[in-house]
N, C-alpha and C positions, 0 to 999 in steps of 0.2 A: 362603624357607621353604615346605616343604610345608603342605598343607589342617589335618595331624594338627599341627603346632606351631603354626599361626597360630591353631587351639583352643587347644592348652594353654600358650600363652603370653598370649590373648586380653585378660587382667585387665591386662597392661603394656604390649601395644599400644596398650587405651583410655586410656592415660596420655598425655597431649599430651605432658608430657616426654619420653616414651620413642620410642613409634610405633614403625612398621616399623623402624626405621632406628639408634634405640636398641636394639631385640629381638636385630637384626643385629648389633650391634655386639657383645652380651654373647656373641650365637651365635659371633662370631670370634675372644672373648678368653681366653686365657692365666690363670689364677690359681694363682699357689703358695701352701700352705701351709703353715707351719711349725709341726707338733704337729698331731697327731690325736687328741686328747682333749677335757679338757673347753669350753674354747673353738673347737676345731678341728673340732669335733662338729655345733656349729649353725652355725658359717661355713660348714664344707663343705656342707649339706644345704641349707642356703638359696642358698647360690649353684649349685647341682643344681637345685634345685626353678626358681631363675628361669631355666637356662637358660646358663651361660656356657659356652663348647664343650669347654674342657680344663681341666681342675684335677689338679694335681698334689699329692700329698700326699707329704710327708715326714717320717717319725717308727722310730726305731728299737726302740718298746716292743713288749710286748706286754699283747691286752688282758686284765687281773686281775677278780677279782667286787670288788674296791673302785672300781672303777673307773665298776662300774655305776648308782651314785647318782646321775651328775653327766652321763656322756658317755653321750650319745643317740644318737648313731652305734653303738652298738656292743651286744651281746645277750649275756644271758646263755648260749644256745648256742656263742657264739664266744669263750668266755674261753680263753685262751690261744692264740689266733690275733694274727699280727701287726697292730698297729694300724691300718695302714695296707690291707690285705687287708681286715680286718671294714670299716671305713669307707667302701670303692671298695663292697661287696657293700651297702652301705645308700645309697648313693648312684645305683648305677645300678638299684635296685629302685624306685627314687622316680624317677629318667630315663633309660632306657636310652640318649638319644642323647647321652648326655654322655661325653668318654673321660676316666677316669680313669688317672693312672700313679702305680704307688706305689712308693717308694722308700724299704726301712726301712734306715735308716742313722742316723747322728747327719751331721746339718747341720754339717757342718765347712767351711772355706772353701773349699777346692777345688771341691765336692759346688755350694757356694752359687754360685760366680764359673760355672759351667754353667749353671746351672739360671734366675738371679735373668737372665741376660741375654736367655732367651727371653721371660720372664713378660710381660704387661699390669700386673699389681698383683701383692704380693705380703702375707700375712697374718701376720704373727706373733703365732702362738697357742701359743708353747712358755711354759716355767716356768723357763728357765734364765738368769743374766744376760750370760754369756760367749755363750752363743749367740747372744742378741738384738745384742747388738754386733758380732759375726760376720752378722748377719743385714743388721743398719743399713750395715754398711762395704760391701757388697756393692751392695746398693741406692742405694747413695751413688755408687759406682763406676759401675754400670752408667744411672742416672738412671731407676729403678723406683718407682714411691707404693711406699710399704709403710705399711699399717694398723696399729698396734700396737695390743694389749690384754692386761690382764692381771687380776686377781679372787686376792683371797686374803680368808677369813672371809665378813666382810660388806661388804666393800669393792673395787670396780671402778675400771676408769681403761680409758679409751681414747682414741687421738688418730692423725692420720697427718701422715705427711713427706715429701714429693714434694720428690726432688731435684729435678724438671726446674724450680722454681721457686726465683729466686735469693733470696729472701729465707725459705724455709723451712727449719727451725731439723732436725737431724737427730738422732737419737737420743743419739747423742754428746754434742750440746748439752748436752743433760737431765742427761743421767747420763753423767761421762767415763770413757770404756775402763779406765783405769789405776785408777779409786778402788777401794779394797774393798769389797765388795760383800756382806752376809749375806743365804745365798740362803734364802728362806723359802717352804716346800712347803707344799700342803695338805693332805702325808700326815703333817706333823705340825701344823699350824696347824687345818686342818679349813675349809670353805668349804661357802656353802648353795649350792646346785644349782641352782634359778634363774637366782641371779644372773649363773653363768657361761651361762645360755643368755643372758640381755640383753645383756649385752657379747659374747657371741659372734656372735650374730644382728645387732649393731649394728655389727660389725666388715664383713659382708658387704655390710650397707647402704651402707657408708660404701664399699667396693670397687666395687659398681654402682654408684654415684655416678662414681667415678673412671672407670670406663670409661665410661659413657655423656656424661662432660662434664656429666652434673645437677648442678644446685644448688650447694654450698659446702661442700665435705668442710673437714674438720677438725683442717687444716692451721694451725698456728699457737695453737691451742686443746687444753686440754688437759680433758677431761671425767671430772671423780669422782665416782663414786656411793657413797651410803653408805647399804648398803641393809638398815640399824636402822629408821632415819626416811624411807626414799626418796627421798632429798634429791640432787641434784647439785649441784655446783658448778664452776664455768671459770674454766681460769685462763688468762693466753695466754703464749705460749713466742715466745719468739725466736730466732735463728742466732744462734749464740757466734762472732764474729770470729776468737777464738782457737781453734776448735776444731780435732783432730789427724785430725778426718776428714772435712769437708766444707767446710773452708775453702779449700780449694784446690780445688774440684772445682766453677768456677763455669761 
């Protein structure tokens, strides 16, 4: 690290957890993205601001004025710019030594079985349920963490699943590929704005965690907020023996 990062990373160097060597590590990791909105808004920006060296974002929208309520990544001057485009443009305003790569596409597997095999972590901040299973099988495959979170109304949930550990239960678990699924948006449901930054910002935390080997990500644990009464509660999750996508993949 030069003179000018070992200042502006200074508050996580002083971290006995972290030091040099944690700092390094965020400086040499990989992060993909899945969604650049409202959760993809404050994962990306905080993992910018702390310094991880490449983050990749992926999202095929573009950005709307509804859009503006919730995702902080992205300006009223840039509506109707690709998501992905306004996002890199707020991301490397806040650190230009970060490289951002945007790729606006829809996260299809092909796109994923690229992408998820260079990553360190990967985030899933999309709103869709075929994609997040597209997302987990991927991660599964290649033995990526992947973060997951998600926020609709007043209510949040986030947790992750590292394949490279044999007893960590995979998205699949939870929710199996085949069941039907009613997918529930917050362009008709509706969601408070906050809350998608606390679970978005608590998704990054939980990805600095995974890279730098801190602490106990939240693996196994499943965290719901219900943010009427700010309440959370955990639950813990397990590997499904039978499951059609990471039972084999030990």
């Amino acid at each position: 690290m030069n003179d000018d990062q070992l200042l502006r990373y200074s508050r996580h160097i002083l971290l006995d957890e972290v030091g040099i060597e944690g700092q390094q590590a965020m400086l040499d990791a990989r992060a993909l993205i899945i969604g650049a909105g409202g959760l993809g808004s404050p994962a990306a920006l905080y993992l910018a601001a702390s310094g991880v060296g490449h983050i990749t974002l992926v999202d095929h929208d573009a950005v709307d004025l509804t859009n503006l309520q919730r995702q902080i990544a992205h300006t009223t001057a840039r509506v109707g710019q690709p998501k992905v485009q306004s996002a890199a443009q707020a991301l490397q305003a806040l650190n230009p030594d970060v490289q951002v790569q945007c790729i606006q596409q829809h996260a299809d597997a092909a796109l994923l079985d690229e992408l998820v095999s260079q990553a360190s972590v990967v985030l899933d901040c999309c709103d869709n349920y075929r994609t997040r299973q597209t997302v987990n099988a991927a991660c599964v495959k290649h033995r990526v963490p992947l973060v997951a979170g998600a926020i609709i109304r007043f209510d949040g949930q986030i947790t992750v699943f590292d394949p490279r550990k044999d007893t960590s239960p995979c998205y699949a678990c939870l929710f199996a590929p085949e069941d039907e699924f009613e997918e529930v948006q917050c362009s008709t449901m509706g969601v408070l704005a906050p809350l998608v930054g606390v679970i978005g910002a608590m998704q990054a935390a939980e990805a600095l965690k995974i890279i730098t080997g801190i602490g106990d990500p939240l693996v196994g644990k499943l965290l719901m907020l219900d943010g009427k009464s700010m309440e959370w509660s955990r639950m813990r999750t397990s590997r499904n023996p039978e499951c059609s996508v990471c039972c084999n993949n030990k």
